[in-house]
C-alpha positions in Angstrom: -21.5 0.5 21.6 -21.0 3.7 22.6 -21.4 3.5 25.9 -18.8 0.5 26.1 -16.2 2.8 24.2 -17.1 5.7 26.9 -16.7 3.0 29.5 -13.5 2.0 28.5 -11.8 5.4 27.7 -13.0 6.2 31.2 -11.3 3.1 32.2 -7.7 3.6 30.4 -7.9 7.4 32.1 -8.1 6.1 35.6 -5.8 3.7 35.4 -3.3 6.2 33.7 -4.1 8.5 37.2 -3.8 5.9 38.9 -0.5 4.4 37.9 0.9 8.2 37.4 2.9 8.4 41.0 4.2 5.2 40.4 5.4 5.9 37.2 6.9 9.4 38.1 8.8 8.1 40.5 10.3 5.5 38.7 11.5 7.8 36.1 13.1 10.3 38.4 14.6 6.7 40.0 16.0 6.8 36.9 17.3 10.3 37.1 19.8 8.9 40.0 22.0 7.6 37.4 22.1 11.4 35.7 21.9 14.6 37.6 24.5 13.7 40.4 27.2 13.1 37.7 25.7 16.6 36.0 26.0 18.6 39.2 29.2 17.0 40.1 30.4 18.6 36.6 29.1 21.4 37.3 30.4 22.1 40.7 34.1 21.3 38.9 33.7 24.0 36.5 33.5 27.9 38.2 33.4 29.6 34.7 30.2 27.3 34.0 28.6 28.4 37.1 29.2 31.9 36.2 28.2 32.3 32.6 25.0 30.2 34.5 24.4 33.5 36.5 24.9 36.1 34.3 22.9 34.1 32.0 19.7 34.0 34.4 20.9 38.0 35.0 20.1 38.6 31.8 17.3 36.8 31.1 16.1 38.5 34.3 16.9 42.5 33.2 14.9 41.0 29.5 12.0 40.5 31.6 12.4 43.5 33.7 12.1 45.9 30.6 9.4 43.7 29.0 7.2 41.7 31.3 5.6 38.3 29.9 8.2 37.5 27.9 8.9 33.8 27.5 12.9 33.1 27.0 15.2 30.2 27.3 18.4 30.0 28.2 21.7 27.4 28.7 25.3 28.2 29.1 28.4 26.7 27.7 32.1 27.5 29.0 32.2 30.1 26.2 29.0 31.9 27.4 25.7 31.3 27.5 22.0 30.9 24.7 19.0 33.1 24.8 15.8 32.0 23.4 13.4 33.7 22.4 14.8 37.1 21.4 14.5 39.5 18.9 17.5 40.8 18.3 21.0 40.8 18.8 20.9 44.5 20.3 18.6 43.8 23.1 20.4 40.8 24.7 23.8 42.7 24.4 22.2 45.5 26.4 20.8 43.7 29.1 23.4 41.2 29.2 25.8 44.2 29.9 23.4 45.7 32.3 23.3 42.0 34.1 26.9 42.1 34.6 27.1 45.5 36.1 24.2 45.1 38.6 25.9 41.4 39.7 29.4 43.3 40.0 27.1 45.6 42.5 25.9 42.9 44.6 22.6 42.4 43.5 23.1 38.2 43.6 19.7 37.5 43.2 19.8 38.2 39.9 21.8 34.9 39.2 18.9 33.3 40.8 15.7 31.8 38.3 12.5 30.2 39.3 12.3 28.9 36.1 15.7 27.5 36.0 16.1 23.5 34.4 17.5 23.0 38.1 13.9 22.8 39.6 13.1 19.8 37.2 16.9 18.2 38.7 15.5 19.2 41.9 12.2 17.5 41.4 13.4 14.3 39.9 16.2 13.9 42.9 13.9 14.7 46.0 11.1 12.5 44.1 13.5 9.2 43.9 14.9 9.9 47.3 11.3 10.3 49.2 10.1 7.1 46.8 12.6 4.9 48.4 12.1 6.8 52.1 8.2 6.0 51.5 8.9 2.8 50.5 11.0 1.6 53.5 8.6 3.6 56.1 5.7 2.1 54.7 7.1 -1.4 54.7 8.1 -0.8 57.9 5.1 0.6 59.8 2.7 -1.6 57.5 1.4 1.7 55.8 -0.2 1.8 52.3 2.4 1.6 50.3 0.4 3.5 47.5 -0.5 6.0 49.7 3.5 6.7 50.7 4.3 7.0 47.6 1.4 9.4 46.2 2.0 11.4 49.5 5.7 11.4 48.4 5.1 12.8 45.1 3.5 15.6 46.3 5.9 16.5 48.9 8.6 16.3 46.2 6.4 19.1 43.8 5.6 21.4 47.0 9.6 21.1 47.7 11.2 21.4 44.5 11.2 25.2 44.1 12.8 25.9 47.3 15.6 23.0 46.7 16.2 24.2 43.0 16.8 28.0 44.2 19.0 26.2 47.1 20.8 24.5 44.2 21.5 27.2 42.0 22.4 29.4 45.1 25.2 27.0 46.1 26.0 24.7 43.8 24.7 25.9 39.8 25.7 29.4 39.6 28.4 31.9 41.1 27.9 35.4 41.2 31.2 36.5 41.5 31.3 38.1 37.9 34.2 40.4 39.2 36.9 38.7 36.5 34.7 39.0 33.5 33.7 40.7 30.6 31.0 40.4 28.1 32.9 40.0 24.4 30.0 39.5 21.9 26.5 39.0 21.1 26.3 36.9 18.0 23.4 34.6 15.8 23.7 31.0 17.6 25.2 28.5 15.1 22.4 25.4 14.5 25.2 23.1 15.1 25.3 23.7 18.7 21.9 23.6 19.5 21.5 20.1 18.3 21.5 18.8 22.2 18.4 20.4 22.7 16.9 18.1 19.9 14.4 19.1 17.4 12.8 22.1 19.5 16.1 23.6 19.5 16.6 23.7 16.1 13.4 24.8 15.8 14.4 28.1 18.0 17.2 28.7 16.5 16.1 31.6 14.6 15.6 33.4 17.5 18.6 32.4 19.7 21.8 34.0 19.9 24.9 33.0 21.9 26.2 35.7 24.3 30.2 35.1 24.6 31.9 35.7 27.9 35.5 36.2 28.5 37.0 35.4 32.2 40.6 36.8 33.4 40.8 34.8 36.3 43.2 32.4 36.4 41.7 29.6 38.9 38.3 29.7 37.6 38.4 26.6 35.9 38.2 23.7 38.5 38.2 20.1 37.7 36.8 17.5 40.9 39.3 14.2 40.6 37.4 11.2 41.5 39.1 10.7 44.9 37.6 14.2 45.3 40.6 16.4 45.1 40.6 19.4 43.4 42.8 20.4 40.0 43.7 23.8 38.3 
């Protein structure tokens, strides 16, 4: 009996790997529907793209002063979050000290390894080499199973270098010249609801960084025949 229940869980396992490519690329299929429409948001809305920089700036000087440190962050169009933190002192400081160092040109601040844009980047390269794979393989008679594994795997060596592509051009703008950090203040539960029950969960230990921009056209809003409003 035991033996048969070995048997099977071994079974169940290698089936799960086995049906794991497949199954991640049909979810990040999925993701079509999503992250275009997020990005395209996002590429509307210059003061979204800068809180996004000085947010990774300061989540970058944090981990400057204290190395190991696991934080989270996510910006709004009245700032940005920090997770993790342990007082409202420390991310005023470094978010301050972010700020002046982007002002002195140091861009790569605004740029995170960590950032949520690798997993955009993942889920888009994955769907897009799936259906490459798919197409080549039908049409040179390749292993279809093998296209798409192979896929998969050039999607997770890639996505690092497209997600840091991504917030270079398209996530995050480093021109912080027009703006000033106002406060660092406890982050209100109420608006960390979109990050579900793990949010909530962090909430003790999140505050909300508000940012305060002077200039006047950096609020851009992409029309759907592509044209571009102030």
């Amino acid at each position: 009996m035991a033996l048969v229940l070995v048997l099977l869980v071994a079974f169940f396992v290698v089936l799960f790997i086995f049906l794991l490519p497949i199954l991640f690329s049909l979810q990040a299929v999925g993701s079509l529907f999503v992250y275009p429409r997020q990005l395209k948001a996002v590429v509307g809305n210059r003061i979204l793209r800068r809180n996004h920089a000085l947010e990774h700036a300061t989540i970058v000087v944090m981990m400057e002063r204290e190395p190991g440190r696991k934080l989270n962050g996510f910006s709004t169009d009245d700032g940005f979050f920090v997770q993790g933190v342990r007082s409202l002192e420390e991310v005023d400081s470094a978010a301050r000290e972010a700020l002046r160092r982007l002002r002195r040109g140091q861009k790569r601040l605004a740029i995170h390894r960590n950032c949520g844009t690798t997993i955009v980047a993942a889920n888009l390269l994955t769907a897009i080499l799936f259906f490459a794979s798919l197409g080549v393989g039908i049409y040179m008679g390749w292993p279809l199973y093998l296209m798409v594994v192979g896929s998969v795997v050039a999607a997770l060596l890639l996505r690092v270098p497209l997600s840091l592509l991504l917030q270079r051009f398209v996530t995050t703008d480093a021109d912080l010249s027009n703006a000033e950090v106002g406060w660092v203040e406890p982050a209100n539960p109420q608006d960390l609801r979109g990050g579900g029950i793990l949010g909530l969960l962090l909430a003790a230990s999140t505050v909300q960084v508000r940012v305060f921009h002077t200039d006047p056209d950096a609020v851009e809003i992409l029309r759907d025949d592509g044209a571009v409003v102030r």
